[in-house]
TORFIGU-969683 format. One line per 3 residues: number of its first residue (from 1); their letters; for each residue x, y, z of C-alpha. Coordinates in steps of 0.2 Angstrom, whole numbers, plus 5000, padded with zeros to 4 digits. Example, Ala and Ser with C-alpha at 12.3 -4.5 7.8 and 13.67 -1.06 7.14 Angstrom:
2
1) AS) 5062 4978 5039 ~ 5068 4995 5036;
end
This chain:
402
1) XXX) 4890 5321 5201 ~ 4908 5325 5202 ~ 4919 5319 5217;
4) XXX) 4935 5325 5220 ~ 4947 5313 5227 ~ 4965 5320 5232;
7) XXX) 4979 5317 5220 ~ 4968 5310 5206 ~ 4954 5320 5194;
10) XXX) 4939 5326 5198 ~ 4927 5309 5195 ~ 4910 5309 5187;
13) XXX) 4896 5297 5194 ~ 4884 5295 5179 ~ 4879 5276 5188;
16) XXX) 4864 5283 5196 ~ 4850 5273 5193 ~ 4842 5264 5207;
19) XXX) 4856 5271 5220 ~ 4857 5291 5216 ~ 4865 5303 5229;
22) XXX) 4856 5310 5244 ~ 4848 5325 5240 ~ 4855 5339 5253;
25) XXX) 4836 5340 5260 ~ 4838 5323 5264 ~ 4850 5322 5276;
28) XXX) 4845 5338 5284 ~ 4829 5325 5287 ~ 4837 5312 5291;
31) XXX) 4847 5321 5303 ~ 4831 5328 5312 ~ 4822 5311 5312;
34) XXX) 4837 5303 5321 ~ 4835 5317 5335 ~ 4812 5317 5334;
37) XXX) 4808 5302 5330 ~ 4821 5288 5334 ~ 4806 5280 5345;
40) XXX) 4795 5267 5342 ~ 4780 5275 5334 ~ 4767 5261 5340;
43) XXX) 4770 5266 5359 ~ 4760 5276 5366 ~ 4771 5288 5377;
46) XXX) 4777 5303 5370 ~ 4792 5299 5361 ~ 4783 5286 5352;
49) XXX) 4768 5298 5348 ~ 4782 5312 5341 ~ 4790 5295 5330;
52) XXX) 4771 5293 5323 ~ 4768 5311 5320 ~ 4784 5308 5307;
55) XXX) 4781 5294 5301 ~ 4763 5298 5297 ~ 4768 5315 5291;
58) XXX) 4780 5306 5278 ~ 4766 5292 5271 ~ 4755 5309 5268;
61) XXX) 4767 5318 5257 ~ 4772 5302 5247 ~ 4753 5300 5245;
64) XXX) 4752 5317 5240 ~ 4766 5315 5227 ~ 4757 5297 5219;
67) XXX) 4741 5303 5219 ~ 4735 5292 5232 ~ 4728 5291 5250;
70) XXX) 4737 5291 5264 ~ 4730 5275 5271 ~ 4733 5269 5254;
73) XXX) 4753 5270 5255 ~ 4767 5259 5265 ~ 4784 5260 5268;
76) XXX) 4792 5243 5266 ~ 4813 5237 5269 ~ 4816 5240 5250;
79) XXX) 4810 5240 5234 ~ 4812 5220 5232 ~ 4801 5219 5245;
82) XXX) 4790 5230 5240 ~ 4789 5220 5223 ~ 4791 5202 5230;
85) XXX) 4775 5209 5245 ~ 4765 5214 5231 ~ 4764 5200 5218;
88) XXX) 4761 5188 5234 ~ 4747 5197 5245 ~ 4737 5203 5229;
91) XXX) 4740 5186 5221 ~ 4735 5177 5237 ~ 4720 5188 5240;
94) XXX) 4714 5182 5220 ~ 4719 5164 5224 ~ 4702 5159 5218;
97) XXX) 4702 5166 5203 ~ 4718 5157 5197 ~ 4739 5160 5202;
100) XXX) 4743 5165 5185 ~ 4756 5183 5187 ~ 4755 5192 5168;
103) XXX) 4770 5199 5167 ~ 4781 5209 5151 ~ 4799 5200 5147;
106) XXX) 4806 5216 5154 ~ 4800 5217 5171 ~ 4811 5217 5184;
109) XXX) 4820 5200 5190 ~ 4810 5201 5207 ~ 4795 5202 5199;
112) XXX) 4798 5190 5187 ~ 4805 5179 5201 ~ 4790 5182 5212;
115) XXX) 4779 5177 5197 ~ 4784 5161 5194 ~ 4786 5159 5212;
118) XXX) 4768 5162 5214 ~ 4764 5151 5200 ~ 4772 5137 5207;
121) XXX) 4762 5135 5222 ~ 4778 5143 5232 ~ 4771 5157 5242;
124) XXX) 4768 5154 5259 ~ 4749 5149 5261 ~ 4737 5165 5268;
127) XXX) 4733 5168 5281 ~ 4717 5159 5287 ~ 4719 5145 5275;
130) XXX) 4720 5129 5280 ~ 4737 5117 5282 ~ 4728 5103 5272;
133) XXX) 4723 5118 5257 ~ 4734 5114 5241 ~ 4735 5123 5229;
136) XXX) 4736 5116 5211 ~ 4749 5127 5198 ~ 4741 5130 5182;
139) XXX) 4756 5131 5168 ~ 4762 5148 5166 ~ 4764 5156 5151;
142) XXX) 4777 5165 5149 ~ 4781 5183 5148 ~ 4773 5194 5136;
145) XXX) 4787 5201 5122 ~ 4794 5218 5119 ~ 4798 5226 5102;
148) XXX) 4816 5230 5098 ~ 4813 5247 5108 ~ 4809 5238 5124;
151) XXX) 4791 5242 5122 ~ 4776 5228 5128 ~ 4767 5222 5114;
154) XXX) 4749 5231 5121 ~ 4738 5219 5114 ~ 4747 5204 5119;
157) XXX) 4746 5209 5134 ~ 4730 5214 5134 ~ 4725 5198 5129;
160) XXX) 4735 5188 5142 ~ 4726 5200 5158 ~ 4710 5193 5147;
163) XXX) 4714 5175 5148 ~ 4705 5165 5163 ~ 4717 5161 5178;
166) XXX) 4727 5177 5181 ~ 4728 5183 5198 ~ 4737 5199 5194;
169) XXX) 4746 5209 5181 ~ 4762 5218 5182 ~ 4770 5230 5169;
172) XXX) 4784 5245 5173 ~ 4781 5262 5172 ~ 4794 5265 5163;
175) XXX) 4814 5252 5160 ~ 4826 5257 5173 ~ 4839 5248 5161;
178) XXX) 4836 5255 5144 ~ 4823 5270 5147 ~ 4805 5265 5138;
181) XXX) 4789 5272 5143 ~ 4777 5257 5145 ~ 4759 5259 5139;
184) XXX) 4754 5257 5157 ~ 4737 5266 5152 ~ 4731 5255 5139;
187) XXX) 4735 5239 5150 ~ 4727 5245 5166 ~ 4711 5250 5157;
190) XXX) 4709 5232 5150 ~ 4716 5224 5167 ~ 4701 5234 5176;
193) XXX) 4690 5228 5163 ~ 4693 5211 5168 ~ 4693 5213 5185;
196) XXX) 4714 5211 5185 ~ 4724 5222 5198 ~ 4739 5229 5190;
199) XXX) 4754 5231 5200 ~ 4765 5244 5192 ~ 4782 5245 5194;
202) XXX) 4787 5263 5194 ~ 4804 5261 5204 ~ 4815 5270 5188;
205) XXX) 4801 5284 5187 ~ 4795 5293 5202 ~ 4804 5306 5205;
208) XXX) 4809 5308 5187 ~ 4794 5308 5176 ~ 4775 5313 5181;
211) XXX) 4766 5298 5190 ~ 4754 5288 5180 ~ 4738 5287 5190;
214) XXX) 4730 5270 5183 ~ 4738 5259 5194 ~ 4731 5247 5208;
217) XXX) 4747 5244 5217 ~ 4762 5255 5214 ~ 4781 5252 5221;
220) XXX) 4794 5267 5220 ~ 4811 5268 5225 ~ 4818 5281 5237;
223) XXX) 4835 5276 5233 ~ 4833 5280 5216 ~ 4827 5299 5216;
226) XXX) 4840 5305 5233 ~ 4832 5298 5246 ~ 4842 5283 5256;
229) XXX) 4841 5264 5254 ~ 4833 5252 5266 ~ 4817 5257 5261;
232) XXX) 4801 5256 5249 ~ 4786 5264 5244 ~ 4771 5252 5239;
235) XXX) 4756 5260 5237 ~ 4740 5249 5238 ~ 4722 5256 5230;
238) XXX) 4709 5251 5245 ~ 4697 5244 5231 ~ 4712 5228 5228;
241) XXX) 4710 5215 5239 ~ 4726 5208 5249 ~ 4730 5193 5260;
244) XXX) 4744 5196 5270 ~ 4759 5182 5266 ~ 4770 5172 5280;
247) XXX) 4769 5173 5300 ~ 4757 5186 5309 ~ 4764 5206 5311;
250) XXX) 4755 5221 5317 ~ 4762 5226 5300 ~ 4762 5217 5287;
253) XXX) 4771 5227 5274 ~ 4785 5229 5287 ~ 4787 5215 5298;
256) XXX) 4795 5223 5313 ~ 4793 5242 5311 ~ 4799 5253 5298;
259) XXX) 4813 5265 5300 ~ 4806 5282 5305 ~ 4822 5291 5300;
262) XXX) 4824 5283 5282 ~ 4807 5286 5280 ~ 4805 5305 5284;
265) XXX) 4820 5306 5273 ~ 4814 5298 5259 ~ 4798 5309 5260;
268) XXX) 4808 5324 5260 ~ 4818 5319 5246 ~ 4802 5317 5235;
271) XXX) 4795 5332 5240 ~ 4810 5340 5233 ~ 4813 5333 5218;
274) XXX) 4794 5336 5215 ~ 4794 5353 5216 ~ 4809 5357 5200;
277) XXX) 4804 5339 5193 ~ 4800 5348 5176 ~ 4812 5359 5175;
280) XXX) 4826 5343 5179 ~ 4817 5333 5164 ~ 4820 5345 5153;
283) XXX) 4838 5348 5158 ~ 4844 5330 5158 ~ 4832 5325 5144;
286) XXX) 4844 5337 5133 ~ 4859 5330 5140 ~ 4855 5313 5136;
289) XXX) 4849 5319 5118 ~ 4867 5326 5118 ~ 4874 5309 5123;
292) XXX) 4866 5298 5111 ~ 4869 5309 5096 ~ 4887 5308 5100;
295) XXX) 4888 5290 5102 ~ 4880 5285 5088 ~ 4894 5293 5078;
298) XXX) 4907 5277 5086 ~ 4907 5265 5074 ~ 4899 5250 5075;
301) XXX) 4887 5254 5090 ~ 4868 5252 5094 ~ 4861 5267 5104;
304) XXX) 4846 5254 5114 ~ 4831 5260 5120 ~ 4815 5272 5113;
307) XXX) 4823 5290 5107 ~ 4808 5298 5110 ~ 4797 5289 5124;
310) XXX) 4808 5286 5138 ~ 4815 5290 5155 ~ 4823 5311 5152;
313) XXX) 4840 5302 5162 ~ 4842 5286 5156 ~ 4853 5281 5140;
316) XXX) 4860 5266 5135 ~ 4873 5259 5121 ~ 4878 5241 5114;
319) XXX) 4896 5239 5104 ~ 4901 5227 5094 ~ 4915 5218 5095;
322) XXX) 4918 5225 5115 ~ 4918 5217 5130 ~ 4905 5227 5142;
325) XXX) 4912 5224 5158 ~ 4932 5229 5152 ~ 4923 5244 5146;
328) XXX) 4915 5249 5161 ~ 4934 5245 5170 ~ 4944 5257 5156;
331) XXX) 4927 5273 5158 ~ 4932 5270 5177 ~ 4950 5272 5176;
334) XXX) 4945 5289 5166 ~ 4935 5294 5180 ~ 4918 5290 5174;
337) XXX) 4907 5277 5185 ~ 4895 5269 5173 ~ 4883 5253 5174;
340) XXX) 4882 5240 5161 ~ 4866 5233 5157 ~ 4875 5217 5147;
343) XXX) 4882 5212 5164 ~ 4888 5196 5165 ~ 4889 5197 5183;
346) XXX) 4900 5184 5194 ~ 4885 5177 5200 ~ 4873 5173 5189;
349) XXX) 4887 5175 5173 ~ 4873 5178 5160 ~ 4868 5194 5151;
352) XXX) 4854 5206 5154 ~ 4837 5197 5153 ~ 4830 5217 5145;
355) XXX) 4842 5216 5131 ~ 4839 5199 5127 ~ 4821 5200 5125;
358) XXX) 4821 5216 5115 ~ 4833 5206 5102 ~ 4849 5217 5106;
361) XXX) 4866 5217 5107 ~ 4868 5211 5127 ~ 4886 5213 5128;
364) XXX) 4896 5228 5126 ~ 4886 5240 5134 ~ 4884 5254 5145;
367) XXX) 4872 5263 5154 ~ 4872 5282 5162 ~ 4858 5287 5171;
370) XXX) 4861 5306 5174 ~ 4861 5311 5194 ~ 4850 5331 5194;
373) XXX) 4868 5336 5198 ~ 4878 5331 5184 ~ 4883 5346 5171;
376) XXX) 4885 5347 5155 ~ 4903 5348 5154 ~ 4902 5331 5162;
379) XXX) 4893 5325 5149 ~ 4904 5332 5136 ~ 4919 5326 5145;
382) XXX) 4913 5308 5146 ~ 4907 5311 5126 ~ 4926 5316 5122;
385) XXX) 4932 5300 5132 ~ 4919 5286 5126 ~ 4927 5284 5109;
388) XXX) 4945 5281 5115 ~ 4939 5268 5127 ~ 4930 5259 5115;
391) XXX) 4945 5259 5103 ~ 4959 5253 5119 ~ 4947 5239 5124;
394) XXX) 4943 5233 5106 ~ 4961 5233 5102 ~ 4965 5223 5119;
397) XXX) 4953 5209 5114 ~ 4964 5210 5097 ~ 4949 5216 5085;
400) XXX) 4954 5235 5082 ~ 4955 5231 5065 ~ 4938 5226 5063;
end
């Protein structure tokens, strides 16, 4: 999505996963909602009522878009929340049947987080139990691997869902960070077998690819197909049982109240990207075959993720011999907004867990996520720039020769 800024080229935002720009139906939404339903919608007077009406109409078309029942779905402050909510109510709800969270080496941090935190012992005790309970931690095992693709190893996991003491599984729909489709299918058929929930993570998916529907708890991400931050989807089958986590709310899922506004717009965003979904997954899916054919032709580079099942917007690329966060800095001063999935961020100064585990170059890389905005002259202007930004960064860190 190019933004023009004066005195200075047009820019391109190809950093769109996980915070994409609003869709123009949106904010038309948002707008409306901040004039019908900026009321409390549990009071009972009419403003309240007219808040309800939104926010009720909203749960309904997400439901409708997830393949599941309105009662079934909830809005949430954020994905995080929605993950972190997730892995303790369902896990709490299993307590006797063990704390073990299955997890893939690829999840996301906040579920990986929230699985050893469960683990541990951490959560806060259910409600109903008593202060004197404790709760004994098994020994976690750990993660299940991926092949070099990012893929979960099926019947690893499969065999881990089996194994006595989980509580819950949880595998992604599909790697915000490098793409792969996960074999969600597979794994929820065994998890249902044994009588294991399976919490998938479809955060980098909805809104992009078709929905899987063997899930028992689902999270999404409105921020990451147009619709606006500061709030999450998390969608809970009525056959999985739940204990609510922490102090008492009339609403669990959103201690407090949700944002009517952010909500309605949310909803209206995934209505729209719904209805030209296929269309946008065949356009972008050739725009990123474009990119990765191009990229392989840099020497020495590794073009990560599966070329063939994987997210229609997501690519991502590891180079030798580069620095990924200099070469995010130099694609910026072209213009081009990208994310680097090698990050070795200020704050925790270690490189992506996802590369790791799929036995990849961590540092030196990029990643684009395509906005359903972005052009193909974009793309071929970012394609016409990557080489010589690889090169000037290589030659700062003195290996140009290389």
């Amino acid at each position: 999505m190019s933004h023009a800024t004066p005195g200075t080229p047009d820019r391109v935002h190809l950093d769109n996963g996980g915070r994409a720009p609003w869709h123009p139906l949106a904010r038309q939404a948002f707008e409306q909602a901040l004039g019908d339903g900026w009321a409390d919608p549990r009071r009972l007077h009419a403003e309240g009522r007219r808040a309800a009406r939104l926010l009720d109409g909203a749960r309904e078309a997400v439901a409708a878009v997830l393949g599941a029942r309105t009662q079934e779905v909830h809005f949430t402050p954020g994905h995080t929340a929605s993950l972190h909510m997730a892995v303790a109510s369902a896990a709490a709800g299993r307590r006797r049947a063990g704390t073990t969270v299955v997890t893939s080496a690829v999840e996301r941090a906040a579920v990986l987080q929230a699985a050893a935190h469960t683990a541990a012992g951490g959560s806060v005790h259910p409600a109903g139990a008593r202060p004197t309970d404790v709760i004994v931690p098994a020994a976690r095992p750990g993660p299940v691997p991926v092949d070099r693709l990012g893929r979960v190893d099926a019947d690893a996991m499969i065999a881990a869902v089996q194994a006595p003491g989980v509580a819950l599984a949880a595998l992604q729909h599909a790697n915000g960070e490098v793409g792969t489709v996960q074999p969600v299918d597979t794994v929820h058929d065994a998890a249902r077998a044994a009588g294991v929930p399976l919490l998938v993570d479809a955060g980098a998916s909805v809104g992009h690819v078709a929905v899987p529907g063997t899930w028992d708890l689902l999270a999404a991400d409105p921020a990451d197909w147009g619709g606006p931050a500061g709030v999450g989807v998390l969608a809970v089958r009525q056959r999985v049982r739940t204990t609510p986590v922490g102090p008492e709310d009339e609403d669990p899922w959103a201690p407090g109240g949700v944002s009517v506004p952010l909500a309605f717009a949310a909803a209206v965003a995934l209505q729209a990207v719904e209805a030209d979904r296929v269309e946008q997954e065949a356009r972008r899916r050739e725009l990123v075959d474009r990119v990765r054919a191009q990229v392989a032709r840099i020497p020495d580079v590794e073009v990560v993720g599966d070329p063939e099942g994987r997210l229609p917007h997501v690519a991502t690329f590891s180079f030798l011999y580069v620095d990924g966060e200099a070469l995010v800095t130099e694609l910026d001063r072209h213009g081009f907004a990208v994310g680097s999935g090698s990050a070795c961020t200020s704050s925790t100064l270690e490189p992506s867990h996802v590369l790791a585990a799929m036995g990849v170059l961590t540092h030196g890389n990029v990643r684009i996520a395509l906005d359903r905005t972005t052009t193909a002259d974009e793309v071929d202007r970012f394609c016409a720039v990557l080489p010589g930004a690889v090169a000037r960064v290589r030659e700062m860190l003195g290996v140009g020769g290389l």
